[in-house]
C-alpha positions as CSV (number, residue, x, y, z in Angstrom):
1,X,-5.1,-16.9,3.8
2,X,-8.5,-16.9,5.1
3,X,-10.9,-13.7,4.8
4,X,-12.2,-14.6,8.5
5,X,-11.1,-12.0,11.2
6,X,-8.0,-13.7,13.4
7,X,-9.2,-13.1,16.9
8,X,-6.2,-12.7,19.1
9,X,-4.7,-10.3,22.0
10,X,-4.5,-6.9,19.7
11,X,-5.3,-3.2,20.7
12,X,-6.1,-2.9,16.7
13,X,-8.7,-5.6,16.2
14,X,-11.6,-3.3,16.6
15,X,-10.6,-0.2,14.9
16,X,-13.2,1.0,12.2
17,X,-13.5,3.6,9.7
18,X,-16.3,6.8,10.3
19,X,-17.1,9.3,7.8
20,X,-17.0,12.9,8.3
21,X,-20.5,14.4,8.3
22,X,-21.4,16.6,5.3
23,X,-20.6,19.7,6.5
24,X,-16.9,18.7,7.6
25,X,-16.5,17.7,3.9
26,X,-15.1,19.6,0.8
27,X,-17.4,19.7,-1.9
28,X,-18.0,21.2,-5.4
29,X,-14.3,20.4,-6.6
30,X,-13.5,19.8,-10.2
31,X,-11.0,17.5,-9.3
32,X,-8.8,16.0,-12.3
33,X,-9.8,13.4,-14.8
34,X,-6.6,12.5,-15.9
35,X,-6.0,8.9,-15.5
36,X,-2.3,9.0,-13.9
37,X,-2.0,6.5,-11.4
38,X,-1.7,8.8,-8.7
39,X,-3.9,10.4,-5.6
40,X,-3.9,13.4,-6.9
41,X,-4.1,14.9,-3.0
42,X,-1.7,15.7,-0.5
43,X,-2.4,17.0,3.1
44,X,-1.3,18.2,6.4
45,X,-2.0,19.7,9.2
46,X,-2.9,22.9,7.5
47,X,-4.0,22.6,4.1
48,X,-5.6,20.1,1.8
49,X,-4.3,20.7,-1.9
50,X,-5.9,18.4,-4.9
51,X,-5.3,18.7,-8.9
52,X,-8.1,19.9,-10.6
53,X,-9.4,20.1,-14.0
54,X,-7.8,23.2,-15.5
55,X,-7.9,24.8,-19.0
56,X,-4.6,26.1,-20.5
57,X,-2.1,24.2,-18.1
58,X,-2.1,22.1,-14.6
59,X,-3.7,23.4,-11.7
60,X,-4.1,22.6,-8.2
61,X,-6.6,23.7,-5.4
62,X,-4.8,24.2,-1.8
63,X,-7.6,24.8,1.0
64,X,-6.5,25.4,4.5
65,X,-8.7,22.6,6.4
66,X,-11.1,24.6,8.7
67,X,-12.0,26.1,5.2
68,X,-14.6,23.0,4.8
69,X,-17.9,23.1,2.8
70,X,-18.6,24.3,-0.3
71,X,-15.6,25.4,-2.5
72,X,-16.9,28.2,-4.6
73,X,-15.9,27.6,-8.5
74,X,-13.9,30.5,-8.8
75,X,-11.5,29.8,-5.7
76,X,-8.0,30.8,-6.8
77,X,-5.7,27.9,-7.5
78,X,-1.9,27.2,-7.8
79,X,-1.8,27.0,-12.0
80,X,2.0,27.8,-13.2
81,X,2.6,24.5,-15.2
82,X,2.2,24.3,-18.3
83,X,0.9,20.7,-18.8
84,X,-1.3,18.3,-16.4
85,X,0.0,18.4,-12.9
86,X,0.5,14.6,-12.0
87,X,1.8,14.6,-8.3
88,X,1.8,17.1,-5.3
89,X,3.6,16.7,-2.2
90,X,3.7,19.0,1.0
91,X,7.0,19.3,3.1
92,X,7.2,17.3,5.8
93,X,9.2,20.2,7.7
94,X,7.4,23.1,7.0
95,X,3.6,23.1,6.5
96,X,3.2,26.0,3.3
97,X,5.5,24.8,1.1
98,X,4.6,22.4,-1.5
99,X,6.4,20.6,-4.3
100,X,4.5,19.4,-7.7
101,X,5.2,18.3,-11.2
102,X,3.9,17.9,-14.5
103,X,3.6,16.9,-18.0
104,X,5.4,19.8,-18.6
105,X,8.7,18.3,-17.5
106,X,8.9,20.7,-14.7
107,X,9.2,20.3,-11.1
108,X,7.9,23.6,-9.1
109,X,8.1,24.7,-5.3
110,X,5.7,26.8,-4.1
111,X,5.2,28.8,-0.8
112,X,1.6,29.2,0.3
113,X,0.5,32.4,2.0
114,X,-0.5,31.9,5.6
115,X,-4.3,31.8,5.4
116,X,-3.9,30.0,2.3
117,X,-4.4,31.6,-1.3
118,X,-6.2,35.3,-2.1
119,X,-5.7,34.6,-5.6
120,X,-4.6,32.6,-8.4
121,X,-0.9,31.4,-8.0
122,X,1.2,31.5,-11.2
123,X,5.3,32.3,-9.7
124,X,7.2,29.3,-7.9
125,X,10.0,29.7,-5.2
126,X,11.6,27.4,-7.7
127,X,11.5,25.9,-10.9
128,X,13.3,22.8,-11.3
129,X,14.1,21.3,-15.1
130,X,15.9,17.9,-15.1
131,X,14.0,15.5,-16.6
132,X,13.5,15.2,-20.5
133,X,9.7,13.8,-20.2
134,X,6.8,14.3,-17.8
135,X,7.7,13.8,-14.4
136,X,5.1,11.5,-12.7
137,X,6.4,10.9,-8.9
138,X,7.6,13.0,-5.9
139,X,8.7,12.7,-2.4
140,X,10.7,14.2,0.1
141,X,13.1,12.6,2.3
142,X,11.9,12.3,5.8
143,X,14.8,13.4,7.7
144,X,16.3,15.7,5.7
145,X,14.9,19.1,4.9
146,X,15.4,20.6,1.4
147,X,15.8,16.8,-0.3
148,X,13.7,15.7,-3.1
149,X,13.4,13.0,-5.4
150,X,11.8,13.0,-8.6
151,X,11.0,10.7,-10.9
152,X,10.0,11.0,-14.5
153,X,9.1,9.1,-17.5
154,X,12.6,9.5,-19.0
155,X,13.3,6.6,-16.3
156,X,15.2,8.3,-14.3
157,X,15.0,9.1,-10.4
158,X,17.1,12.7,-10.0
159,X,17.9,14.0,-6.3
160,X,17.2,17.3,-6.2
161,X,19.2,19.6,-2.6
162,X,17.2,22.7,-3.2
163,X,19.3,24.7,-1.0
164,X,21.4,25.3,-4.2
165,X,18.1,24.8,-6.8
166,X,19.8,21.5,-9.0
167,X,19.9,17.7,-8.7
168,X,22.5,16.3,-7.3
169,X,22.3,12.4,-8.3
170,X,21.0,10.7,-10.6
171,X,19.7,7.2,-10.3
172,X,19.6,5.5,-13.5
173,X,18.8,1.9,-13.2
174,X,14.8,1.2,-14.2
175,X,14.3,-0.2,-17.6
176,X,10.8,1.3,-17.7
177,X,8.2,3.7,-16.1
178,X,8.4,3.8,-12.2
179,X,5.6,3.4,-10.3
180,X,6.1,4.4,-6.6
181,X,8.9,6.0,-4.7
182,X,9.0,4.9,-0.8
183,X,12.2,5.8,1.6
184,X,13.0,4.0,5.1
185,X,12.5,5.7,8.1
186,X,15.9,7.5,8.0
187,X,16.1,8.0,4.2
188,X,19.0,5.6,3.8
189,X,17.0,3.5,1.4
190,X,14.9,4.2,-1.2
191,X,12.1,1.2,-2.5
192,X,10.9,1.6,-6.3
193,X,8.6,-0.2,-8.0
194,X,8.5,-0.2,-11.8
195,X,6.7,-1.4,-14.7
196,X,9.3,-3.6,-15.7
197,X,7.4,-6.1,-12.8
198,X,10.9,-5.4,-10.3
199,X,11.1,-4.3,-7.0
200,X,14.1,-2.4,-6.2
201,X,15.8,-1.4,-3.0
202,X,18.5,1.6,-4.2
203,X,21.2,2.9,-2.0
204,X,20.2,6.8,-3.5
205,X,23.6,8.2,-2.6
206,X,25.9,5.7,-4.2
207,X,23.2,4.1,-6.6
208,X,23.7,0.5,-5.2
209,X,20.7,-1.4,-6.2
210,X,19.3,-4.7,-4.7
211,X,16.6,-6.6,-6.9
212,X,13.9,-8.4,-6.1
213,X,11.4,-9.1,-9.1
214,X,7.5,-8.0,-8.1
215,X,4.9,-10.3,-7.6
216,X,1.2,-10.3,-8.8
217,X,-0.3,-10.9,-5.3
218,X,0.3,-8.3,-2.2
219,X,4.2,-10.0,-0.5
220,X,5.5,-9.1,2.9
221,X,9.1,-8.5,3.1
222,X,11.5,-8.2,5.8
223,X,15.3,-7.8,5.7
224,X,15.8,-10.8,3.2
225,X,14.7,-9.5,0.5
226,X,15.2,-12.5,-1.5
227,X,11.7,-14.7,-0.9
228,X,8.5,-13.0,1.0
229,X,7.3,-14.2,3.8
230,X,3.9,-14.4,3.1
231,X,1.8,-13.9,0.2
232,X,-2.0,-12.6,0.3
233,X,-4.1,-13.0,-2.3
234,X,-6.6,-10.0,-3.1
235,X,-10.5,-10.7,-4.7
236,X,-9.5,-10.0,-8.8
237,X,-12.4,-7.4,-8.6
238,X,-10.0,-5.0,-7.1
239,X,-8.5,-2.1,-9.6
240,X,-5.1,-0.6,-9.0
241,X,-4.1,-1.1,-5.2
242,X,-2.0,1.2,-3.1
243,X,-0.6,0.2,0.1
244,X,-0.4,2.4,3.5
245,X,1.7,1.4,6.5
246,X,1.1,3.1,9.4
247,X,4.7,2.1,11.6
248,X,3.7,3.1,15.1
249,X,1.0,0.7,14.8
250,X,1.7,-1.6,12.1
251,X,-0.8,-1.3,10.5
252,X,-1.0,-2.0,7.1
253,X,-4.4,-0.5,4.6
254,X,-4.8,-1.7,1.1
255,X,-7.1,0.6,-1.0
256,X,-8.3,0.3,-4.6
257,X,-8.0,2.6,-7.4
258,X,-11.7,2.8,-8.5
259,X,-13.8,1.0,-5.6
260,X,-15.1,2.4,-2.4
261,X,-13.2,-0.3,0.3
262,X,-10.1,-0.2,2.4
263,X,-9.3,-3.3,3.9
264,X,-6.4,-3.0,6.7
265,X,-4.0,-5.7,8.3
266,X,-2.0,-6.3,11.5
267,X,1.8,-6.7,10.4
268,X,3.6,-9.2,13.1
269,X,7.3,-10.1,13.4
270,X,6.5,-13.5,13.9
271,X,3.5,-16.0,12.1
272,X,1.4,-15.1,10.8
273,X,2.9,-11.9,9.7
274,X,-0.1,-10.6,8.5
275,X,-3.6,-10.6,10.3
276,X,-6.9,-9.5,8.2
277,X,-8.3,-6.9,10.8
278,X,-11.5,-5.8,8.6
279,X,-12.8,-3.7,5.4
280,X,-14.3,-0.1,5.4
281,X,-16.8,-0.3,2.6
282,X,-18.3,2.4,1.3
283,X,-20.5,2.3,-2.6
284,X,-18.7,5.4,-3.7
285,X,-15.3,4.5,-5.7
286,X,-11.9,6.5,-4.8
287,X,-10.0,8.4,-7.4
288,X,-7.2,8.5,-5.0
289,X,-6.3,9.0,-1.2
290,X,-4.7,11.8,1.0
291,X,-3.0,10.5,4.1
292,X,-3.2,13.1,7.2
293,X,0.7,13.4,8.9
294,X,0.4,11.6,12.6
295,X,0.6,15.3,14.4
296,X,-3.0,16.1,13.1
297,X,-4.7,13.6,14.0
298,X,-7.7,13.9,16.6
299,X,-6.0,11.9,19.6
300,X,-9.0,13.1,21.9
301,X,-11.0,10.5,19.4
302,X,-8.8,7.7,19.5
303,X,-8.0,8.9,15.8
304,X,-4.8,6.4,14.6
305,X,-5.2,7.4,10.5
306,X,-7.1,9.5,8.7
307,X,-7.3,9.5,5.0
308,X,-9.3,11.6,2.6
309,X,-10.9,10.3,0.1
310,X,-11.3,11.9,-3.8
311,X,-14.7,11.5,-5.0
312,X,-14.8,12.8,-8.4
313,X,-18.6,12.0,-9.7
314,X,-19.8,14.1,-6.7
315,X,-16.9,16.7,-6.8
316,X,-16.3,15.9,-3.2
317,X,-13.1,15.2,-0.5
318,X,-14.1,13.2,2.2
319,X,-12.3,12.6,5.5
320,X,-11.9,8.9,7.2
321,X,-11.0,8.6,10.1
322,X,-9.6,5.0,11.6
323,X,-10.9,4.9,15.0
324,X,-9.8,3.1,18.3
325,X,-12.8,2.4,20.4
326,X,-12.2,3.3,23.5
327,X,-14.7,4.9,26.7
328,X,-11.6,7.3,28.3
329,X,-11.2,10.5,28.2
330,X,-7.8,10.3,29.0
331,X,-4.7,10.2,26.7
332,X,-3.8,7.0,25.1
333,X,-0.3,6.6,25.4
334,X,-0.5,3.1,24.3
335,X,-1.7,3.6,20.7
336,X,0.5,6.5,20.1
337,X,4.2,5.9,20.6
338,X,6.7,8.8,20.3
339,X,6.3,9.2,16.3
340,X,8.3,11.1,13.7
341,X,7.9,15.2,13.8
342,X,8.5,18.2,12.2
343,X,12.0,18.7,13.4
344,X,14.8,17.9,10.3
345,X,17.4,15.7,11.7
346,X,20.0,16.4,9.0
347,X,21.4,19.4,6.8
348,X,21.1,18.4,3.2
349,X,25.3,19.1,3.6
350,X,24.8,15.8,5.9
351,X,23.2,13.7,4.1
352,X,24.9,14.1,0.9
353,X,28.1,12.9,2.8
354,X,27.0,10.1,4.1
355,X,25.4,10.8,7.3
356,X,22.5,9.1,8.7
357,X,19.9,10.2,11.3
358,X,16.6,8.3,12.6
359,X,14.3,11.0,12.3
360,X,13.3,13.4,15.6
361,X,10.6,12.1,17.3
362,X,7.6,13.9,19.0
363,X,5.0,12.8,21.8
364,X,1.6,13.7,20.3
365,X,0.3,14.6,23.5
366,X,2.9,17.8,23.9
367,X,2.1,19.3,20.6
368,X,4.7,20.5,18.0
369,X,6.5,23.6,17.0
370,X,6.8,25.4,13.5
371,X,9.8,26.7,13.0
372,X,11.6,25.3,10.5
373,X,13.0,27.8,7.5
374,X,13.5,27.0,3.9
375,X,16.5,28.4,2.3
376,X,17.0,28.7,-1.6
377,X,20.4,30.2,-2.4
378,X,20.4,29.3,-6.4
379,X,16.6,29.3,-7.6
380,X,16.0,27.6,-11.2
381,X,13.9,29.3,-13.3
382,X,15.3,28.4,-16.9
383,X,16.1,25.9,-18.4
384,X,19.6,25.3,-19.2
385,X,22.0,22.3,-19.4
386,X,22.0,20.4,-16.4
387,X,24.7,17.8,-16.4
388,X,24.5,14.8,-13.3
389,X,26.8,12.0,-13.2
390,X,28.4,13.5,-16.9
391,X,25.2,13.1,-18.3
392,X,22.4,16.0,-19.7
393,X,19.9,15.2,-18.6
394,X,18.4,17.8,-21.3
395,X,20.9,17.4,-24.4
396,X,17.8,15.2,-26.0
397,X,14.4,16.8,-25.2
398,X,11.5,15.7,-26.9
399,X,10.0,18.3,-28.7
400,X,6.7,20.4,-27.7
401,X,3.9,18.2,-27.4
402,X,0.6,19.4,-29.3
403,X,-1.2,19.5,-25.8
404,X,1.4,22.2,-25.0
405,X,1.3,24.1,-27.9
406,X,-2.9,24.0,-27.7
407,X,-2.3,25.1,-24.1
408,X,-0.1,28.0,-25.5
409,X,-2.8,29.0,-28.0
410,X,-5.3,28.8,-25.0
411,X,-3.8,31.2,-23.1
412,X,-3.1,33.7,-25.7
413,X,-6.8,33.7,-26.7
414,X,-7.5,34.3,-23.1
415,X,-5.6,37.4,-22.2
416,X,-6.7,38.6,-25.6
417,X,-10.4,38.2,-24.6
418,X,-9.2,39.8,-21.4
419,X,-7.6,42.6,-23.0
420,X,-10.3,43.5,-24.8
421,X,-12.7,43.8,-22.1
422,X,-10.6,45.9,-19.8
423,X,-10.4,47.9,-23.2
424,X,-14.2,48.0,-23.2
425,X,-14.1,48.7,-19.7
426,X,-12.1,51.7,-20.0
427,X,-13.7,53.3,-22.6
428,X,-17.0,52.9,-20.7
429,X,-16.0,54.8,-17.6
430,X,-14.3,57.3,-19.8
431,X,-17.7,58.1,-20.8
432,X,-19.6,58.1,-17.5
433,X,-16.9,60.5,-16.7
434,X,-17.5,63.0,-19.9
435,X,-20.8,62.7,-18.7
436,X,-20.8,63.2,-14.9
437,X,-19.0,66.7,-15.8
438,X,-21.2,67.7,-18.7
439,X,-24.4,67.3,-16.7
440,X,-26.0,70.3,-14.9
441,X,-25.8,68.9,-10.9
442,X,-21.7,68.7,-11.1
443,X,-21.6,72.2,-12.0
């Protein structure tokens, strides 16, 4: 296909990228060096949360989002794991809870104050131990509340219902690491993508698999799944690309790993399928991207996607925001349909059964409510033998890496040092106080 701009009838063809000024920025962030191919960033319309660097175990930073600026480098973080976190994912039904995992084979829910944190963060709601190596991918289902998926470099994909704190499937069928974990609108069907070079399309509740092997250039599916319809080929100066479709426009953005541009698309129904729109270009190369949920956007601005971008030489989050140009003041009903919300269609119970729901949608012009709960009858704290599908999932764990062990020595060093200063502390003040009553002015 050619680069050129197809100039046809589209409400889309003009949209363009714009840069948050400096001040609506978050800067002075260690964020993580670890080279996971992963964002590393998950938002909403609350907080922003990014791994950072962190001695002794994974960390993450969660910042409610008026909170911009400066981050100061003592701001308290969310740092229970034990090894590098690798992925963090909010909830699409209720805005403080946050799901990550780690190197340290753990998954971990956490519940963040209103206000966001006071201080550091080391207890989960729930600790979640299924996997037998470092888990590397989450993500919710998106009409379901209390449904996760994880997967891990064991291979394995495990559905976790935290109402009752264990996984309750397993999908074993990837015969390497998996790359990306991506549901249909109603969470009937989960696409994976693996390093194996296959595409798979999984039923996740009977663990029916369709296979499609991967290409190298960027292919557009529809419901045969057996050819693409149309192939575009991407300039080999591109690193690592990772795809965001936006489905109440159709909208498609491609954005490298390690470069500063996001080229975006129109996807059609009929030829050409896919329409070059343009490129946001920007010198200053992404570690990875944040994608803002469609009830925060700034529809007063036209706003249709905002992403925020992880700048790690400068230490620095950046929001984009794809804009609509357009002179009224007025509400744009024609660029924002009635779009999924932050409403749960289904129990957990539900879905497990069988039961499908499209997802509860929302008009972004009436606003939203927040009132969803999350329950957690059995919480996980240990781990124990967890048996899915008449396997363990833990009869084989690898031993304690030496990053763990180092992390382990870390910390002990640490609250020895600290020890020993509150000791010093103490004794201090004990002697101010001998003194204060020996002198002549407190008699």
């Amino acid at each position: 296909m050619s680069w050129r701009p197809q100039y046809r009838s589209s409400k889309f063809r003009n949209v363009y990228g714009k840069v948050a000024s400096r001040e609506r920025c978050f800067d002075g962030i260690p964020i993580t060096k670890n080279v996971h191919d992963n964002h590393f960033c998950a938002v909403n319309a609350r907080f922003l949360a990014i791994v950072t660097e962190s001695a002794g175990g994974g960390a993450f930073l969660v910042i409610p989002l008026e909170q911009t600026g400066r981050i100061e480098p003592n701001y308290p973080k969310v740092c229970g794991h034990q090894g590098n976190v690798l992925d963090i994912k909010w909830n699409p039904f209720i805005e403080n809870i946050i799901a990550s995992c780690s190197e340290d084979t753990s998954v971990r829910i956490w519940e963040i104050p209103e206000g966001g944190l006071k201080r550091n963060m080391t207890e989960a709601v729930l600790e979640l131990y299924g996997h037998s190596r470092r888990v590397g991918l989450l993500e919710w289902h998106p009409t379901t509340n209390n449904i996760l998926l994880s997967a891990g470099y064991d291979y394995k994909v495990l559905i976790w219902n935290l109402e009752v704190g264990e996984p309750v499937k397993m999908l074993d069928c990837h015969g390497d690491v998996i790359l990306s974990l991506s549901f249909n609108a109603d969470g009937s069907l989960l696409a994976t993508t693996c390093k194996d070079k296959k595409l798979r399309v999984v039923e996740p509740r009977s663990g029916r698999v369709l296979q499609v092997p991967a290409l190298a250039d960027f292919p557009i599916f529809q419901d045969d799944l057996s050819m693409p319809l149309i192939e575009e080929e991407i300039d080999g100066l591109s690193g690592l690309l990772f795809p965001f479709y936006d489905a109440d426009t159709h909208m498609l953005y491609l954005a490298g790993k390690g470069d500063g541009n996001i080229r975006y698309y129109e996807i059609g129904s009929e030829k050409p399928y896919l329409s070059y729109l343009m490129e946001f270009r920007s010198p200053a190369p992404q570690k990875g991207l944040g994608v803002m949920p469609k009830h925060g956007l700034d529809v007063s601005a036209c706003e249709v996607f905002r992403f925020y971008k992880l700048v790690t030489l400068k230490g620095l989050i950046e929001p984009i925001s794809m804009i609509v140009p357009r002179r009224s003041d007025t509400y744009q009903e024609d660029i924002y349909p009635m779009t999924p919300g932050t409403e749960p269609a289904l129990t957990p119970d539900e879905w497990l059964s069988g039961v499908n729901r499209d997802p509860i949608l929302m008009s972004l012009k009436e606003g939203y409510k927040r009132n969803s709960k999350m329950v957690f009858k059995a919480p996980v704290r240990e781990k124990k033998s967890v048996v899915v599908n008449g396997i363990d999932l833990l009869e084989n764990v690898p031993p304690r890496t030496e990053n763990e062990v180092g992390a382990w020595e870390w910390d002990i060093r640490r609250l020895k040092d600290e020890l020993s200063q509150k000791d010093i502390r103490i004794r201090q003040l004990q002697l101010e106080l001998k003194n204060f009553r020996n002198s002549p002015k407190s008699n």
